[in-house]
KEKE-3310 file (N, C-alpha, C; in steps of 0.2 Angstrom, whole numbers, plus 5000, padded with zeros to 4 digits):
npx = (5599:5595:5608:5610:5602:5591:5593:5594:5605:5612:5623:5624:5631:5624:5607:5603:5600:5604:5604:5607:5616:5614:5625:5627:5637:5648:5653:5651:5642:5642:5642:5636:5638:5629:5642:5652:5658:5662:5658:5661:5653:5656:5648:5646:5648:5636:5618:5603:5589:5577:5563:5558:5542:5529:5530:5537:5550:5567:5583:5599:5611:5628:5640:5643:5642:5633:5628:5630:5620:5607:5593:5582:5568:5563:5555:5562:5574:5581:5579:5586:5599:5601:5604:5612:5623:5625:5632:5634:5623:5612:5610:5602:5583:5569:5553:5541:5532:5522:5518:5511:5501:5496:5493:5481:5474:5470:5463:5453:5447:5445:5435:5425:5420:5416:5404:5399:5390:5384:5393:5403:5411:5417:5423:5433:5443:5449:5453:5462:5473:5476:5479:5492:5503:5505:5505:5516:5532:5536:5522:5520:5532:5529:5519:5519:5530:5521:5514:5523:5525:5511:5512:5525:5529:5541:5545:5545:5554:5568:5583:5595:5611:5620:5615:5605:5614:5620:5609:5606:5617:5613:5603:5608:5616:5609:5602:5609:5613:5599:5590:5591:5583:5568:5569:5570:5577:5572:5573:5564:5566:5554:5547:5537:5523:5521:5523:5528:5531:5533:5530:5530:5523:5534:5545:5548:5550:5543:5548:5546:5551:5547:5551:5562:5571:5568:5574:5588:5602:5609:5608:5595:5585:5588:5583:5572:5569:5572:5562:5552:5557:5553:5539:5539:5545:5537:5527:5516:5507:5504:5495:5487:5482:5477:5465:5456:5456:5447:5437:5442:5453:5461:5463:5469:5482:5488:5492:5500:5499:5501:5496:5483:5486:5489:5476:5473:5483:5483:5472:5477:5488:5481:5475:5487:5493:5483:5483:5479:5491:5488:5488:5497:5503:5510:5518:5526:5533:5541:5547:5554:5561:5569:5579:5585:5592:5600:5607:5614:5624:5618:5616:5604:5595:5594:5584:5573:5573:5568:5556:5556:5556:5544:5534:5536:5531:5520:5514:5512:5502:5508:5510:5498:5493:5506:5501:5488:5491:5504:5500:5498:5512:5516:5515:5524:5538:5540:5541:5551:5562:5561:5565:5575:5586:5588:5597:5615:5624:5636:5640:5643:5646:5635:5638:5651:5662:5655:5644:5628:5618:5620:5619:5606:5597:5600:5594:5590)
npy = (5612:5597:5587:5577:5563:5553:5535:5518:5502:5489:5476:5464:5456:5450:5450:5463:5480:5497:5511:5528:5540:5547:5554:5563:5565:5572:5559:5548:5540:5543:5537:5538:5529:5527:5523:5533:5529:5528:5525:5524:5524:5523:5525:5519:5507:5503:5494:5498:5492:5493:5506:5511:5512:5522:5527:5517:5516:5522:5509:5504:5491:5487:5475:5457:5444:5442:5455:5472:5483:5498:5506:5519:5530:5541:5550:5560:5555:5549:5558:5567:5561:5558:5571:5577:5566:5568:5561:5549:5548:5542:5529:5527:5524:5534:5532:5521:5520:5511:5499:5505:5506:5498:5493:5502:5494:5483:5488:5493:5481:5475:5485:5480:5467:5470:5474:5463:5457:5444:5435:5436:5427:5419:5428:5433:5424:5421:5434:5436:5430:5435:5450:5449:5447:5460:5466:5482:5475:5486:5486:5476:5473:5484:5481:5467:5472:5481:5470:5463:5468:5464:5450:5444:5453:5466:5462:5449:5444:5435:5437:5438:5439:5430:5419:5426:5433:5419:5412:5420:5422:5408:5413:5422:5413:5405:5416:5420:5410:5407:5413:5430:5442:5453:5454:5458:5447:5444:5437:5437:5429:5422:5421:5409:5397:5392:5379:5383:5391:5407:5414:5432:5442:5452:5448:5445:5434:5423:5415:5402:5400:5385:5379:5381:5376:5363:5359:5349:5351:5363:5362:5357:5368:5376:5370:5374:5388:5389:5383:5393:5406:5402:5403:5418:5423:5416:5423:5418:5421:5432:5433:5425:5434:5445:5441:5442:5456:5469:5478:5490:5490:5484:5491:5499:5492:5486:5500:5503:5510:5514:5519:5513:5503:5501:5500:5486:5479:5468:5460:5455:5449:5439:5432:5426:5416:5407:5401:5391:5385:5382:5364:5364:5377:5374:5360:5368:5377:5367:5359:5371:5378:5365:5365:5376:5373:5363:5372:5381:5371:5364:5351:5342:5332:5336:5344:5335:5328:5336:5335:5323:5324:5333:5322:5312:5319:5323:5309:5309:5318:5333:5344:5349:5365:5366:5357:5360:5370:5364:5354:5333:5327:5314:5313:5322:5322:5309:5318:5327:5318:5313:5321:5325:5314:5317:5327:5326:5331:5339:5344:5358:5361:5371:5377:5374:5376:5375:5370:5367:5362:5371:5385:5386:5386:5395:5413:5427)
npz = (5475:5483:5491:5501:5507:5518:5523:5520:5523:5517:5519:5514:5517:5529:5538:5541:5546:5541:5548:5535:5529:5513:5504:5488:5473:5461:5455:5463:5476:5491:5506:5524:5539:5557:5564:5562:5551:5532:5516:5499:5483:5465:5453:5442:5446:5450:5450:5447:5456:5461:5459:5449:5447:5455:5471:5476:5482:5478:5473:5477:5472:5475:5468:5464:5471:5483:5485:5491:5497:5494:5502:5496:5502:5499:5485:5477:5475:5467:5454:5458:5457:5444:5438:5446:5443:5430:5415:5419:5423:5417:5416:5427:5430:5430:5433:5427:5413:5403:5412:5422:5417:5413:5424:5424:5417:5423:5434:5431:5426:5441:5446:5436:5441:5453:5452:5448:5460:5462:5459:5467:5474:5465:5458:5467:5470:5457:5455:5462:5458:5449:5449:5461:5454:5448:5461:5470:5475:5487:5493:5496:5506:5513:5520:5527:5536:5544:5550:5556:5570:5576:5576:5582:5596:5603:5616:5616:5608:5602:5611:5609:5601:5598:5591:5584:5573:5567:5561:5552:5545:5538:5532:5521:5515:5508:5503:5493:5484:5478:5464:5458:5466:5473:5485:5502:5515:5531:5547:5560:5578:5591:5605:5610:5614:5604:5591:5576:5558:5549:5534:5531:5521:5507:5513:5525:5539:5552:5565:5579:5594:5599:5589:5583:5593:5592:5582:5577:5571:5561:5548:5548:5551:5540:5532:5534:5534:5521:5514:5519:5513:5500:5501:5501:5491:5480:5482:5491:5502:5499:5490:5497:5505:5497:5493:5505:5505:5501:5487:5486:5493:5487:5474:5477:5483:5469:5464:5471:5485:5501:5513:5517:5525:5536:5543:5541:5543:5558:5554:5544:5549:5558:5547:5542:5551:5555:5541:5529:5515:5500:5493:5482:5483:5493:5490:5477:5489:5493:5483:5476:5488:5491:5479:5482:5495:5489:5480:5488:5494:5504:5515:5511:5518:5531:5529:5527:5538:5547:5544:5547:5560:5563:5560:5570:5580:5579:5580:5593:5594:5596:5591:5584:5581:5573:5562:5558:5549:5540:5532:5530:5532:5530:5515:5510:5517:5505:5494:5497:5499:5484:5478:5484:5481:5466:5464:5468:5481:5487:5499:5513:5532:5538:5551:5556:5566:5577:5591:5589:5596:5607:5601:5596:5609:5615:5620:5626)
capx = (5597:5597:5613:5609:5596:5591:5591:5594:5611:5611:5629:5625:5632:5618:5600:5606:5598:5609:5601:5612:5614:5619:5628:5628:5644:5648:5656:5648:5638:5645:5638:5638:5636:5631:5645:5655:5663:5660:5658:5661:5652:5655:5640:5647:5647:5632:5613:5597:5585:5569:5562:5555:5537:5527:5529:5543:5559:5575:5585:5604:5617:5634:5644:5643:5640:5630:5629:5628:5612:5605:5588:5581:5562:5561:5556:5567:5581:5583:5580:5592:5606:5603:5604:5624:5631:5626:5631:5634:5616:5608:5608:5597:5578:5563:5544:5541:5525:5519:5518:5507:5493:5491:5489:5474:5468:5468:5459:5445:5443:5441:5429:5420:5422:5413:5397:5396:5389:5381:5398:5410:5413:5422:5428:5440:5450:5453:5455:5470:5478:5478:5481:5496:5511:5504:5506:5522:5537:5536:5517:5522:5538:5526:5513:5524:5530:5517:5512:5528:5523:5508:5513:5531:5530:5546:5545:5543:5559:5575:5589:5601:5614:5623:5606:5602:5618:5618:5602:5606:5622:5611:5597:5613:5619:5602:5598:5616:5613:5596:5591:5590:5575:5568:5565:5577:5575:5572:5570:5561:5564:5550:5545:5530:5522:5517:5527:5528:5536:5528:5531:5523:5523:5541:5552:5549:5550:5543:5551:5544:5555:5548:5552:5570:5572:5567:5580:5597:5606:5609:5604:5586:5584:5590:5576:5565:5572:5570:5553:5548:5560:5552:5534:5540:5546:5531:5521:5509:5506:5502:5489:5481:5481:5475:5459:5453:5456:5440:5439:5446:5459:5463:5465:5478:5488:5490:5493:5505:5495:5504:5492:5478:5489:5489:5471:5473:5488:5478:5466:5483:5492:5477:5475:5494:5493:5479:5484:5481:5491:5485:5493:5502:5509:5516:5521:5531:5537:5543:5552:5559:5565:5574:5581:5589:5597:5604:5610:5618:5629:5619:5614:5597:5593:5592:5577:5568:5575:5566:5551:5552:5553:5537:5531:5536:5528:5510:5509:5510:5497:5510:5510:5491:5494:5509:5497:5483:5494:5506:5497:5501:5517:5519:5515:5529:5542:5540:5542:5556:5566:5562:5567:5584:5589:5588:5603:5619:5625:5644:5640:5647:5645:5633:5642:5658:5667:5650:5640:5622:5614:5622:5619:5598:5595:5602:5588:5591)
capy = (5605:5593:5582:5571:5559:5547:5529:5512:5500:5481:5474:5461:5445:5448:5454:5468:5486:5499:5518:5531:5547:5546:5560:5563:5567:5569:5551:5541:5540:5544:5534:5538:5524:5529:5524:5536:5528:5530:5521:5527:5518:5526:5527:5515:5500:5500:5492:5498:5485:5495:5514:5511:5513:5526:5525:5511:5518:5515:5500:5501:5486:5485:5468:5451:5439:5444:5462:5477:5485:5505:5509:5528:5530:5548:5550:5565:5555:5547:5562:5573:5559:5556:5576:5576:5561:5568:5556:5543:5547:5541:5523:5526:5523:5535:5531:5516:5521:5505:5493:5510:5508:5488:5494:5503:5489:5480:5491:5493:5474:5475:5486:5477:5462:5474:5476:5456:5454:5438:5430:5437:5420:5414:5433:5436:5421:5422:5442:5438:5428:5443:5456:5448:5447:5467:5472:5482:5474:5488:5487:5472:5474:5489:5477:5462:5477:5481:5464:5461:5469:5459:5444:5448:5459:5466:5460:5442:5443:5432:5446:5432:5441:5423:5415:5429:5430:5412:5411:5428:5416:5403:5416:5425:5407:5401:5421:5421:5403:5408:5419:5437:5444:5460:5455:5456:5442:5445:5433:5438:5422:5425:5415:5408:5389:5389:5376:5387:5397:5410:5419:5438:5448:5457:5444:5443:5426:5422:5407:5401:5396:5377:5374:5381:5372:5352:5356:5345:5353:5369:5360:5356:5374:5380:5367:5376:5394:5388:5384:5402:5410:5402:5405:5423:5423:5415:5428:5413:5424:5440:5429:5424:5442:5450:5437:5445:5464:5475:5480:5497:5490:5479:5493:5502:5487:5488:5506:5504:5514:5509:5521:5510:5496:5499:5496:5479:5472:5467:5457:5449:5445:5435:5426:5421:5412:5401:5403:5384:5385:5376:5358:5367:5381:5370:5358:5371:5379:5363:5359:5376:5376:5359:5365:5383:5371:5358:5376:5382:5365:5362:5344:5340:5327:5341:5347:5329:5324:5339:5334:5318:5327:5334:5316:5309:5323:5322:5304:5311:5322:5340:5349:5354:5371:5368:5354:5362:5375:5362:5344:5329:5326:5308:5314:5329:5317:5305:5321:5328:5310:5309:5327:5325:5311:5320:5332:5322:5336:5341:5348:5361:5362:5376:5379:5370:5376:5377:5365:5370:5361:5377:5389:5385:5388:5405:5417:5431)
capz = (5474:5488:5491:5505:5509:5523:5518:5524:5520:5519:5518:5510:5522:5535:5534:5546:5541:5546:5545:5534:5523:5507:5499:5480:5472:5454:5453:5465:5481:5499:5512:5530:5541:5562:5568:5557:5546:5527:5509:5494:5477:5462:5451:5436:5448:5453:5449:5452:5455:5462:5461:5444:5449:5458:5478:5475:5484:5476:5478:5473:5472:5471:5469:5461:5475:5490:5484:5497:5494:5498:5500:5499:5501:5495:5477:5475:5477:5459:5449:5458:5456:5439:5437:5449:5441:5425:5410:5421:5429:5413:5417:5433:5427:5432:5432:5418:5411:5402:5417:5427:5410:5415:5432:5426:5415:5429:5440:5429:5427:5446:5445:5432:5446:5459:5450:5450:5466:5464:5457:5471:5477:5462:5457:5471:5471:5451:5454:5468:5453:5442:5454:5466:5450:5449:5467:5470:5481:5492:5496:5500:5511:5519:5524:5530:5543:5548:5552:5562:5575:5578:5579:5585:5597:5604:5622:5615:5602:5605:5612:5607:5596:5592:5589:5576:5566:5565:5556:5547:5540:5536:5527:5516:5511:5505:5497:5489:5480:5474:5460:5460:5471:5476:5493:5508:5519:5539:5552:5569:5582:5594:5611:5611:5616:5599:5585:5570:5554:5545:5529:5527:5512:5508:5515:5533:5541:5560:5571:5585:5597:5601:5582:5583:5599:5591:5576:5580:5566:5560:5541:5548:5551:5535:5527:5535:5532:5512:5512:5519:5508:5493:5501:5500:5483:5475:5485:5491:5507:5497:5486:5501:5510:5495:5494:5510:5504:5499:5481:5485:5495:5479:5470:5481:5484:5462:5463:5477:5489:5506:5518:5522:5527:5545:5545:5537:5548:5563:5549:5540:5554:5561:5544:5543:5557:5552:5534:5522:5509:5495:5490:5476:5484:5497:5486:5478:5492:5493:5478:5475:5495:5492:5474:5485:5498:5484:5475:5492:5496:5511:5515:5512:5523:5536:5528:5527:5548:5550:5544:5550:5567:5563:5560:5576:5586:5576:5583:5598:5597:5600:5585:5581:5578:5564:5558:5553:5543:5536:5532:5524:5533:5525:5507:5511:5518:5501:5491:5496:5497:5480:5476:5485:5476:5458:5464:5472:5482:5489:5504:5518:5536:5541:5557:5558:5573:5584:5592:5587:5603:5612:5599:5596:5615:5616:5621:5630)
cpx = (5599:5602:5613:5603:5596:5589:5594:5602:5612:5619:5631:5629:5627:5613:5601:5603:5601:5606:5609:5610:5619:5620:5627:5634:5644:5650:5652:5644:5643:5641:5640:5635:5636:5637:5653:5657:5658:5662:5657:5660:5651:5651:5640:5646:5642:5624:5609:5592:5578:5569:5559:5545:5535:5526:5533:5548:5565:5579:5592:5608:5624:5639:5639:5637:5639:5629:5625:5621:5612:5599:5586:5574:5558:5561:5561:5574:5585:5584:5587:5599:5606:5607:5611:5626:5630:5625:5632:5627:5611:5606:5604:5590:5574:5558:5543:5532:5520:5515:5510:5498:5492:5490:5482:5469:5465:5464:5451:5442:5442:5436:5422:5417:5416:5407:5393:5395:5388:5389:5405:5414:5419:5425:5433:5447:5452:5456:5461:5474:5482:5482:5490:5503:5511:5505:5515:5526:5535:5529:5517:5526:5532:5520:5516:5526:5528:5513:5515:5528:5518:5507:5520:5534:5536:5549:5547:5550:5564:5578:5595:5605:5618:5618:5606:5606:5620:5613:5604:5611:5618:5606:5602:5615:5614:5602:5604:5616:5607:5596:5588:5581:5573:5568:5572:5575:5579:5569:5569:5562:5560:5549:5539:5529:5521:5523:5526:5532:5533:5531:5525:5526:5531:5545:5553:5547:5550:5544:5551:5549:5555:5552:5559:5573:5573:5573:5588:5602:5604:5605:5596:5584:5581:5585:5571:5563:5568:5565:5549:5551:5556:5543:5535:5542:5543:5525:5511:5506:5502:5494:5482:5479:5475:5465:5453:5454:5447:5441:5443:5452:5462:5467:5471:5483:5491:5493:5500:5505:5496:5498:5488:5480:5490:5482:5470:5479:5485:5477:5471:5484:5490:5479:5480:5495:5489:5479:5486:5484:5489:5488:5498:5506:5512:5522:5528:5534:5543:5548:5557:5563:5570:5581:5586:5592:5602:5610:5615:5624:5626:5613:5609:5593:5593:5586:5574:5570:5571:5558:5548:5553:5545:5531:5531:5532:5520:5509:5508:5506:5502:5510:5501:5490:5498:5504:5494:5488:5501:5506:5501:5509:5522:5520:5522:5535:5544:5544:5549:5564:5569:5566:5575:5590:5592:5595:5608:5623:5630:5644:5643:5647:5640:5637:5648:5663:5662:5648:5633:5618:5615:5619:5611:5596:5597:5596:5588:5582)
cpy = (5601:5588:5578:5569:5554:5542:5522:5507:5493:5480:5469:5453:5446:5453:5462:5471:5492:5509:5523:5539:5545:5554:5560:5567:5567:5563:5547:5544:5540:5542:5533:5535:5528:5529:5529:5538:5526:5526:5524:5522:5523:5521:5520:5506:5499:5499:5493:5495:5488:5503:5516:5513:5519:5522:5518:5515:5516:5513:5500:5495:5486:5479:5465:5447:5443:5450:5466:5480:5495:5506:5515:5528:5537:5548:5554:5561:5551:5551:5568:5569:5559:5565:5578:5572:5565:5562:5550:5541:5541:5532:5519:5528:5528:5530:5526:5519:5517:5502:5497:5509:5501:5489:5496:5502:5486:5480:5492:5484:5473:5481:5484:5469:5466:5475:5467:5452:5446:5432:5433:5432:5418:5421:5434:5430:5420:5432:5441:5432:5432:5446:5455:5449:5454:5472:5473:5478:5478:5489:5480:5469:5480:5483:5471:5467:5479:5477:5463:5461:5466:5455:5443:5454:5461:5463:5454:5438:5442:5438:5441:5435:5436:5419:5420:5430:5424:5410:5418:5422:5413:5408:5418:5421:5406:5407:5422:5414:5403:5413:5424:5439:5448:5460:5455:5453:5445:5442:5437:5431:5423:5418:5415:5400:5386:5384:5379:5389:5398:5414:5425:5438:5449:5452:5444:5439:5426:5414:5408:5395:5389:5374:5376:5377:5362:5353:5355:5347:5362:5369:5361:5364:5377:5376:5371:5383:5394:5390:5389:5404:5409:5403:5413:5426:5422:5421:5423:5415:5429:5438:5428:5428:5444:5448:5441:5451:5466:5476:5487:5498:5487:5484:5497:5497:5487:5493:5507:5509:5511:5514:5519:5505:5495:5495:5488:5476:5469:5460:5451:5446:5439:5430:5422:5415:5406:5401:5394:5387:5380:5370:5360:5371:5378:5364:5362:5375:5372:5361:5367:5377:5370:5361:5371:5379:5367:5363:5379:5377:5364:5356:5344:5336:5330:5342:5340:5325:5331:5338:5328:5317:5326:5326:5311:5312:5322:5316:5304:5316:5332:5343:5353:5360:5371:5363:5356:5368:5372:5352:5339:5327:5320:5309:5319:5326:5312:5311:5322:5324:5310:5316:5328:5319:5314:5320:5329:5331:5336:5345:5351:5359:5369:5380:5371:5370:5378:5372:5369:5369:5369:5384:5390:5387:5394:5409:5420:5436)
cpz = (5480:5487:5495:5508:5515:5520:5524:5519:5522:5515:5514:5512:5527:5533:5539:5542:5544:5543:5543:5530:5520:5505:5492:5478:5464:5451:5457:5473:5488:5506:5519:5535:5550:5566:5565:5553:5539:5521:5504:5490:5472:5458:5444:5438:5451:5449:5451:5449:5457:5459:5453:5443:5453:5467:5479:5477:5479:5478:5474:5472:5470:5472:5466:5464:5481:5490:5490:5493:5498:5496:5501:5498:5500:5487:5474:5474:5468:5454:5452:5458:5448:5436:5440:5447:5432:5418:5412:5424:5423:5412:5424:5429:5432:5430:5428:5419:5410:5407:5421:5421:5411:5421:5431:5420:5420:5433:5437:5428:5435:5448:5441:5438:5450:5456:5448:5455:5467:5463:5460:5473:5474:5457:5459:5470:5463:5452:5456:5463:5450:5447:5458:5462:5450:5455:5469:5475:5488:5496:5497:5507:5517:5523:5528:5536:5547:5551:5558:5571:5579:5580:5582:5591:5603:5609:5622:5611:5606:5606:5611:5600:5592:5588:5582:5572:5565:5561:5552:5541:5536:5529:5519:5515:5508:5500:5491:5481:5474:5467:5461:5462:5473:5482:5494:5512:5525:5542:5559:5570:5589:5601:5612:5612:5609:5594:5578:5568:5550:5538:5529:5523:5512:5510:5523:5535:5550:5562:5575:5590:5599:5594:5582:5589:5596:5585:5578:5574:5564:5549:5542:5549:5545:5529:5528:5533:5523:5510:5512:5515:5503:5494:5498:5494:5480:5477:5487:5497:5506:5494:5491:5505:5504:5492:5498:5510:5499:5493:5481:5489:5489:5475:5472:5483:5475:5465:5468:5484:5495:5512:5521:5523:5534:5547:5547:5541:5554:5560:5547:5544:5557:5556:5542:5547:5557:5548:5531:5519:5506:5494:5487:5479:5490:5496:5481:5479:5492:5489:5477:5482:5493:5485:5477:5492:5495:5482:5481:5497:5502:5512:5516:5517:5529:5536:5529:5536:5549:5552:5546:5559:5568:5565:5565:5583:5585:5578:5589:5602:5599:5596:5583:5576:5572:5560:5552:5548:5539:5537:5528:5526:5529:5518:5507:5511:5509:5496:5489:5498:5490:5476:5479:5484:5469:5458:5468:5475:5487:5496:5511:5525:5536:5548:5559:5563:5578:5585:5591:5593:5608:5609:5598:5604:5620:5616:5625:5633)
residu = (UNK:UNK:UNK:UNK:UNK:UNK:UNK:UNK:UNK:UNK:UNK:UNK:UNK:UNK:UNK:UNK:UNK:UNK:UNK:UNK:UNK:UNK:UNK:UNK:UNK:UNK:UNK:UNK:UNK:UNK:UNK:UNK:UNK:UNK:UNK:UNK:UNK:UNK:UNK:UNK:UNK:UNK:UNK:UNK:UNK:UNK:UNK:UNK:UNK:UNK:UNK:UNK:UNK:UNK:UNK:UNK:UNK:UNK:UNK:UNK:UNK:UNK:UNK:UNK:UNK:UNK:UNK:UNK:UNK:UNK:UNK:UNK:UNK:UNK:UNK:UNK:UNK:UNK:UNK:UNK:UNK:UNK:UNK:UNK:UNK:UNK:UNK:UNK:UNK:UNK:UNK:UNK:UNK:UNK:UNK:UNK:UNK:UNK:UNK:UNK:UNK:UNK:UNK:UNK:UNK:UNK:UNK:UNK:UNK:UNK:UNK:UNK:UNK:UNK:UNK:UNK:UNK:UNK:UNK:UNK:UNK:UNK:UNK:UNK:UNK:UNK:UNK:UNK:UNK:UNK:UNK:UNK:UNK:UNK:UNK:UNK:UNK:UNK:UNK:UNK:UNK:UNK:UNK:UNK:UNK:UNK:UNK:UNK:UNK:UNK:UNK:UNK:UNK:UNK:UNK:UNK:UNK:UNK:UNK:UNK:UNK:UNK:UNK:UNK:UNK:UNK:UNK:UNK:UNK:UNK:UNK:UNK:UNK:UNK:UNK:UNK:UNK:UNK:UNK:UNK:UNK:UNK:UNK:UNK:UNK:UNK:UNK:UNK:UNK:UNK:UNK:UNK:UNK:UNK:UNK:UNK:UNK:UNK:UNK:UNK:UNK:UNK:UNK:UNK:UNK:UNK:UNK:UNK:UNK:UNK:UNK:UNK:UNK:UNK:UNK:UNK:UNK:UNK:UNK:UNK:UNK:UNK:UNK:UNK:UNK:UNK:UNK:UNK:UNK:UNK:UNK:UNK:UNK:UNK:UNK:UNK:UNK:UNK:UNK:UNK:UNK:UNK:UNK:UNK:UNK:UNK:UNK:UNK:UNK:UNK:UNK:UNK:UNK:UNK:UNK:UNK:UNK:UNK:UNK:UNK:UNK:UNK:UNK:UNK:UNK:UNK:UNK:UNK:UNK:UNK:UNK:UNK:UNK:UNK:UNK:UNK:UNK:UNK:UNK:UNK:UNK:UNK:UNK:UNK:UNK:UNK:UNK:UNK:UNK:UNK:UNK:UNK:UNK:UNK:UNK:UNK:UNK:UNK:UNK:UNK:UNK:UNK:UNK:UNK:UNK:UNK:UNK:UNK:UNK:UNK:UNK:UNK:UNK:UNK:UNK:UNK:UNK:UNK:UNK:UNK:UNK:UNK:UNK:UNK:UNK:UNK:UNK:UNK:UNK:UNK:UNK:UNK:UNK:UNK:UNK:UNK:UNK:UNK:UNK:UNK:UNK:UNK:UNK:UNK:UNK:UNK:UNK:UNK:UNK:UNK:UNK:UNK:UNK:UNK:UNK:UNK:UNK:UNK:UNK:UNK:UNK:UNK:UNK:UNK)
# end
């Protein structure tokens, strides 16, 4: 039987993903990180959060607050621990069955869907209601990666190693205060002329350097950080990706069929970019974003000086590009005024022995 896997290992204070082999043991798991050095987690402390699904990896955790994470993307790798921990294995979940039989209720209502040609119009955007709570996490996470590259492309990416643990900081303070999430959140900060922040699928978050550049605080940031976090977590990205998939993409995004998602990143990545969201799900990007920096003590009035950034640039005409894809700045500003009122809130510094002027224009 096989005893070691290749897998990936999130620490749990930074979005860092660090490649590993895990060992199996009859107590606990043996993790061997590149640079040698090794972790032991026996098997009682720990929580698995994914790999219940077909083509779902699994996803362990161990700890409270900020918990480490391991992901392994071999099926194999579930059954053969449950079968080396023995009686302690029995609290690791195969395959759920249930969930996979509403997958293929689902799939025949979009085939019932696909024989109403006349009535596609107003099929697909009720289908990608249904469908998008249905699609797995990781055919998520895989499509968001394959996005990254597109609009992200390596050449283009800050090399600013203070610049990205600083915002990595700020991301593990915001994902620490929320509630429990499949995702793992990763910022790319990219160099472009362009004023933007994007949420893909999965939890990956692009920042365009003018818009990291106008933020005077490390708070205004972390407003903005939120917002995509919480785009991410309502899946209001996925919603609108899955709009624009084929009936027989539809069905493999259910199913969790990640193979023809290269086709499709090119197609995504364009529509992100010129991607409305609706009043609603920016509204409650909005609110939940403001309600996940209120929960992580960090001073809201960053997030609303950001936006009334925003609103000083748009009378000068320099924003266009974030405009058309987030309007309303005056209705947005009132909102979340009235929304950081509610919650009187005690809060930290984000960088208290830095100056952020220094650390925002790092860019290597």
């Amino acid at each position: 039987m096989q005893t070691s896997w290749p897998g990936h290992y999130y620490d749990g204070r930074t979005s860092t993903r660090h490649a590993v082999t895990v060992f199996l043991t009859p107590s606990g798991l043996e993790i061997s990180l590149s640079d040698g050095s090794r972790i032991f987690w026996p098997y009682h402390e720990l929580t698995q959060t994914q790999g219940g699904y077909e083509h779902e990896p699994a996803r362990l955790e161990r700890g409270q607050t900020n918990p480490a994470s391991l992901v392994v993307e071999d099926p194999g790798f579930l059954p053969s621990m449950r079968t080396i921990a023995q009686r302690e294995g029995r609290q690791f979940r195969g395959l759920r069955e249930f969930p996979r039989g509403a997958r293929v209720i689902v799939l025949a209502g979009v085939a019932s869907l696909a024989l109403l040609g006349a009535l596609m119009l107003w099929g697909i955007p009720a289908l990608a209601e249904l469908v998008t709570p249905l699609v797995p996490t990781t055919w998520e996470t895989a499509l968001g990666n394959s996005i990254i590259p597109e609009l992200a492309p390596v050449d283009l990416r800050c090399g600013s190693r203070r610049l990205r643990e600083n915002v990595d900081k700020i991301v593990t303070r915001l994902g620490a205060a929320g509630p429990p999430t499949p995702y793992t959140f990763r910022v790319t900060i990219v160099e472009s002329p362009v004023f933007n922040a994007l949420a893909a699928p999965g939890g990956s978050i692009i920042l365009f350097r003018p818009l990291v550049r106008s933020t005077e605080t490390p708070e205004e940031l972390a407003g903005v950080l939120a917002h995509e976090m919480q785009h991410v977590r309502l899946r209001h990205a996925t919603k609108a990706l899955v709009r624009d998939l084929s009936m027989a993409a539809i069905a493999g995004a259910v199913l969790g069929d990640v193979s023809g998602i290269g086709a499709f990143a090119v197609q995504a990545g364009r529509t992100l970019t010129t991607l409305h969201h609706s009043r609603g799900a920016e509204e409650e990007a909005d609110r939940e974003g403001m309600r996940l920096i209120q929960a992580a003590q960090i001073d809201p009035s960053g997030m609303i000086r950001f936006f009334e950034t925003v609103k000083a640039k748009t009378a000068n005409a320099e924003l266009p590009g974030y405009l058309s894809t987030h309007p309303e700045t005056d209705q947005r500003l009132a909102r979340l005024k009235a929304l950081a009122a509610e919650v009187p809130v005690h809060s930290t510094p984000l960088l208290p022995d830095g100056r952020w002027e220094d650390v925002k224009n790092l860019c290597q």
